[in-house]
Structure formats: C-alpha cells, structure tokens
C-alpha positions in Angstrom: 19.6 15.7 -33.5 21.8 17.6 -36.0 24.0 20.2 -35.5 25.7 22.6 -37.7 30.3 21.7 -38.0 32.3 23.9 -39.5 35.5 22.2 -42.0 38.8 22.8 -42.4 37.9 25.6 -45.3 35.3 27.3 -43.5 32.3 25.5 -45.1 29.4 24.9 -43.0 28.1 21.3 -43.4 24.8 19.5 -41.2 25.3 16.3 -39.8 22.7 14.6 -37.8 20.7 11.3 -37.7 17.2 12.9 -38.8 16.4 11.5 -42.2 15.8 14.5 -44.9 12.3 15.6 -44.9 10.9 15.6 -48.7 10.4 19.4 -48.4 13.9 20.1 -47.9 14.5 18.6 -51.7 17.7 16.4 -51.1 19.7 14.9 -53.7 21.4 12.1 -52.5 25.1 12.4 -53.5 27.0 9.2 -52.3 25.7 6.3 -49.7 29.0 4.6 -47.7 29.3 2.2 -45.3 31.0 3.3 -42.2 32.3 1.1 -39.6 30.7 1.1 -36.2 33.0 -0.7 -33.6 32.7 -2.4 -30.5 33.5 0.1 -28.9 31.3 2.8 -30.1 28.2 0.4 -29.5 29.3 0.9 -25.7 29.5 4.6 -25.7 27.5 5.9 -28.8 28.4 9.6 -27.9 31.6 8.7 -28.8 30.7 6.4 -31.5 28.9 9.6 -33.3 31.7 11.7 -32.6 34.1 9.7 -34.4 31.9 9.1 -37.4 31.5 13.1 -37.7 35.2 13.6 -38.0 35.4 11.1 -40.5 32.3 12.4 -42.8 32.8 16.4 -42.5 35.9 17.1 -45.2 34.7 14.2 -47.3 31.1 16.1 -47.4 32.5 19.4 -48.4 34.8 17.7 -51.3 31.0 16.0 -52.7 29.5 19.3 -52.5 26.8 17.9 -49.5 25.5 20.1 -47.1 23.7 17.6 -45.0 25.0 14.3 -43.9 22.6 11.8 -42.9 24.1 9.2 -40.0 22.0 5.9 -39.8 23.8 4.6 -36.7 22.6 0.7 -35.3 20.3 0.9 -32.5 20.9 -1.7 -29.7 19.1 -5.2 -31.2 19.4 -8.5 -29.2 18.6 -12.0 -30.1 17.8 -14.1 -26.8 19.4 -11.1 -24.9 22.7 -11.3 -26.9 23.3 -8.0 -28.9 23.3 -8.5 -32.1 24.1 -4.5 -33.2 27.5 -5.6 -33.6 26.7 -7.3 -36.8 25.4 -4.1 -38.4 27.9 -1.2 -39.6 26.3 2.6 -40.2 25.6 4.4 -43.1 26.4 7.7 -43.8 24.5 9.6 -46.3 25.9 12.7 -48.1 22.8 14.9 -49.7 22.6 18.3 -51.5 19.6 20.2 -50.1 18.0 23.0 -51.2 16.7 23.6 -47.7 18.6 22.4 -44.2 15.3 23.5 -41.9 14.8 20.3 -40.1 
C-alpha cells in the first residue's frame, strides 16, 4: 500500500511498501537502516506509522518523492520469531513517475 503524506513545507512525498516498478524510472537517493522494535513487530500498524514520521521531512530534504519501506515479515525458527533480529530499510528514490 502507499499513500500520498503531506510535510511540514507542503511537499507531497509517497511512502508505501510497494517496490518501484522499472517504468516509474527511480533513482535511488539514499538506503538507511531503520530500527524496527519489539514492539512494532506486535502491532505493525503502529510499527509503519512510526517509521513514516521518521522518513517524511528527511525525504523532502534528499529531494525523494517516493519512499520505499522494506518492513520484516513475521519469520520463525522452530516456532520462535526470529523477525526480531532483522531491522527495516527505508529507501528514498527520485521518480519520474509515482503511478504504482
């Protein structure tokens, strides 16, 4: 899903988990590690809410109008979650297009 956040200065910037289709001619601008906690494992919604605060301003000083959130899905190892060991990724692009 992505959906269309509006900054601080008015500047319209996508953020979603869909990867970029090659049509849409991305540049990628800047790859970052961003920490997924504990807690957002056990509520996700909430998880992805915090990680779009945290990625909208930074975005629109890189120039990105599409940000790119690789989130962990829920892996286990002999039914203990392992998704806790993984952090998410957030992936600022430039895009000529932004039609998903």
């Amino acid at each position: 899903m992505v959906e269309s956040y509006t900054s601080e200065n008015g500047t319209e910037v996508l953020i979603g988990q869909a990867v970029p289709k090659e049509a849409m001619q991305c540049k990628l601008l800047l790859n970052e590690v961003r920490e997924w906690k504990i807690t957002d494992r056990a509520t996700p919604n909430l998880g992805m809410e915090r990680l779009v605060g945290e990625v909208l301003e930074p975005a629109v000083k890189l120039g990105a109008n599409y940000v790119h959130l690789d989130i962990p899905s829920e892996v286990s190892v002999m039914g203990v979650p392992v998704t806790i060991l993984r952090d998410a990724q957030a992936n600022y692009y430039d895009c000529e297009s932004t039609q998903f």
